[in-house]
C-alpha positions as CSV (number, residue, x, y, z in Angstrom):
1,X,10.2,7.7,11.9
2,X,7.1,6.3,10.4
3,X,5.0,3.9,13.0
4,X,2.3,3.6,11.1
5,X,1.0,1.8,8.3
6,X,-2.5,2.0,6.2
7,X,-2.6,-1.0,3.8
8,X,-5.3,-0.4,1.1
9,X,-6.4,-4.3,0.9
10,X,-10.0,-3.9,-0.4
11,X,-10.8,-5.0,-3.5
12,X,-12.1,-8.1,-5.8
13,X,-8.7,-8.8,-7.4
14,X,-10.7,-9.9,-10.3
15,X,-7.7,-10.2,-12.7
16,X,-5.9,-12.7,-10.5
17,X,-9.3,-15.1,-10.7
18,X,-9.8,-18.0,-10.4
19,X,-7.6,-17.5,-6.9
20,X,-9.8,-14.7,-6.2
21,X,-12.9,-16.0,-6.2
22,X,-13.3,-18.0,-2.7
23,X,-10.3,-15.3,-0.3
24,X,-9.0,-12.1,-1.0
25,X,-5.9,-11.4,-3.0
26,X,-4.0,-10.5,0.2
27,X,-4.4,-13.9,1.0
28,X,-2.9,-15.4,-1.5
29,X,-0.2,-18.1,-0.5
30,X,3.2,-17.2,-1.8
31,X,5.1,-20.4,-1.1
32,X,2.5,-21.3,1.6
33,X,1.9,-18.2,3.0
34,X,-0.2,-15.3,2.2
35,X,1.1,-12.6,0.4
36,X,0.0,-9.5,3.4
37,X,1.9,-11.5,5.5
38,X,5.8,-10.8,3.3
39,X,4.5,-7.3,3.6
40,X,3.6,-7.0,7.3
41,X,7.3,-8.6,8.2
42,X,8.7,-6.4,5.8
43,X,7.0,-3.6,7.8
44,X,8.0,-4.8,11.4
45,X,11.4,-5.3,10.4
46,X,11.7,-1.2,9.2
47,X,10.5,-0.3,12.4
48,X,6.4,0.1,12.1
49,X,4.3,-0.6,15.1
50,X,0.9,-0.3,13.7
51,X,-0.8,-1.2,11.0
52,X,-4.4,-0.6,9.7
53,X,-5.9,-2.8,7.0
54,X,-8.9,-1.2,4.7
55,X,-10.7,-3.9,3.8
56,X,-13.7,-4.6,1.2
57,X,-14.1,-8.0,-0.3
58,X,-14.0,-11.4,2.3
59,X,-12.7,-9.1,4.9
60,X,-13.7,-12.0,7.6
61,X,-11.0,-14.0,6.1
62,X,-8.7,-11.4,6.4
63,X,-9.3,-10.4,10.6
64,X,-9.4,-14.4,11.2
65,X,-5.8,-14.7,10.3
66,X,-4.2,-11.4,11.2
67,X,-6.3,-10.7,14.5
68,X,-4.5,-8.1,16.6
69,X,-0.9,-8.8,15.0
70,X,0.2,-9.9,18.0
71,X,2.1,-12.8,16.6
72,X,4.2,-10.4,14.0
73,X,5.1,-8.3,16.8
74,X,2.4,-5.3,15.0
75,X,-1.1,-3.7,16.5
76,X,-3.1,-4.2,13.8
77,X,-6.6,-2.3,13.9
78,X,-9.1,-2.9,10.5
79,X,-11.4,-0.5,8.4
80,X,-14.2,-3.0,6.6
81,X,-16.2,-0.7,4.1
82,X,-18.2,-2.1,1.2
83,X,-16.1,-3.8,-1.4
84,X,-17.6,-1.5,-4.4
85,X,-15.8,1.4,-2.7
86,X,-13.4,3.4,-4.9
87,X,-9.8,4.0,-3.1
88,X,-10.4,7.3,-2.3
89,X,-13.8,6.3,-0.6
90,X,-11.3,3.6,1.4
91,X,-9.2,5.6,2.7
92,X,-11.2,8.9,3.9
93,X,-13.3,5.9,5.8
94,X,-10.6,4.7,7.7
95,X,-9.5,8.1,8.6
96,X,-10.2,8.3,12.5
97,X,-8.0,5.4,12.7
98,X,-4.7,6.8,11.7
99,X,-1.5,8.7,13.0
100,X,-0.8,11.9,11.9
101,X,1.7,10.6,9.7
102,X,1.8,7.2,8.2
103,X,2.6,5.0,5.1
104,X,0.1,4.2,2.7
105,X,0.8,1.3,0.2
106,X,-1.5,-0.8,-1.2
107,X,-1.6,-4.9,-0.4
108,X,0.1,-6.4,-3.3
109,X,3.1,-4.4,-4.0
110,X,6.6,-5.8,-2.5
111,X,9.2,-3.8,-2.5
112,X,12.3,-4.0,-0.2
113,X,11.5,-0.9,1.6
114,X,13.8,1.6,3.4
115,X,11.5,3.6,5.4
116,X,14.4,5.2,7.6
117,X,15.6,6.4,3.8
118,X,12.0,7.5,3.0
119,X,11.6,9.2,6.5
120,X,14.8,11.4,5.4
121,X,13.7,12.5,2.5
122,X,10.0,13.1,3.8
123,X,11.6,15.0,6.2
124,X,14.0,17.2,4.5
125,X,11.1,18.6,1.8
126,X,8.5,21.0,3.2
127,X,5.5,18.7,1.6
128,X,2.0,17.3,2.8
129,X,2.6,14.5,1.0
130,X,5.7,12.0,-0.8
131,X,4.7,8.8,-3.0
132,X,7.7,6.6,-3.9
133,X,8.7,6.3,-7.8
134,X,10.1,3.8,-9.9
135,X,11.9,5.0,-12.7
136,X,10.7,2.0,-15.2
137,X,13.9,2.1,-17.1
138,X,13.2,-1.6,-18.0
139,X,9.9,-0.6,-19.6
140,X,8.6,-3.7,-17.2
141,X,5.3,-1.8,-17.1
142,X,3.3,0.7,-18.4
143,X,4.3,4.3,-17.3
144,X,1.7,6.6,-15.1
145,X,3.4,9.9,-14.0
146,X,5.9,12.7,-14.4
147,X,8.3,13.7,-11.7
148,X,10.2,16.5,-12.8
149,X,13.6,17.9,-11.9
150,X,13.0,18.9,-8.4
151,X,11.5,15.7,-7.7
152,X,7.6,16.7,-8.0
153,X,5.6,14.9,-9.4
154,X,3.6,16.9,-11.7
155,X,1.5,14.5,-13.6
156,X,-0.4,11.6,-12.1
157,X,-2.4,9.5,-15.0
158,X,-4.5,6.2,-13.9
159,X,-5.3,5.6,-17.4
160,X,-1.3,5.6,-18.3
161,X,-2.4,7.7,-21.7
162,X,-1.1,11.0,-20.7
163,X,2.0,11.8,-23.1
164,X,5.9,11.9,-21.9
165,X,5.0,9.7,-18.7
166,X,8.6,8.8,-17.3
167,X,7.9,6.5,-14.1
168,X,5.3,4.3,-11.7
169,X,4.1,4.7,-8.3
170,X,5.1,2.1,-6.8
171,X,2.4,1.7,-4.2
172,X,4.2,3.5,-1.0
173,X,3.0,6.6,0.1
174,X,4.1,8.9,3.3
């Protein structure tokens, strides 16, 4: 089982302004509370022990409320980079800080998470990597990759231009 989270959690959040401008979009309240903190529940609750924040942007703000994690039961340890790093540049920062194997998922995607049903399928594939995939049947946003019939996914597109995209990231990672 995964024990370890990395919660990308770094940037402006320009395109939820004006919230964004004076705290970081983690740390916006969701009926009074901030948003990272549904998430690091959701976490504890599937089992994860520790938890490593990569911030950017306010990241003061951020370590004043969280701390250690203590009170949600999580170790929580923080990468502070500068806020115009890229994801990539994030992540490959943080690196000394992680387990072997963790989840990645980025700091303002919810989704009710199975991680003991992500585990097993990690588990069963001989594969570096697994990101989960939303099959986007409702069209409720725009499509960026391929996954095809063996589960791979074959086509990753940022830009969401790429023709015959058939599904999104949703923002979890193992």
């Amino acid at each position: 089982m995964v024990k370890q989270a990395v919660i990308l959690a770094g940037g402006r959040g320009l395109r939820m302004a004006p919230y964004t401008e004076t705290m970081p979009k983690p740390m916006v309240r969701i009926n009074g509370r901030p948003f990272l903190e549904y998430l690091l529940e959701m976490l504890r609750e599937e089992g994860t022990l520790r938890v490593v924040l990569l911030l950017g942007y306010l990241p003061e703000i951020i370590q004043d409320y969280f701390g250690d994690g203590h009170r949600w039961g999580l170790e929580i340890s923080y990468s502070v980079s500068p806020v115009e790093d890229e994801t990539g540049a994030r992540v490959r920062k943080g690196l000394s800080l992680y387990d072997d194997v963790f989840l990645l998922m980025y700091c303002d995607n919810y989704w009710p998470l199975r991680l003991d049903r992500m585990w097993e399928t990690f588990g069963r594939h001989d594969v570096p990597a697994m990101v989960t995939v939303y099959r986007n049947t409702d069209k409720s946003t725009k499509d960026n990759l391929i996954v095809d019939r063996e589960g791979y996914v074959t086509v990753y597109d940022k830009s969401r231009k790429h023709s015959g995209l058939q599904g999104v990231d949703i923002g979890f990672y193992q």
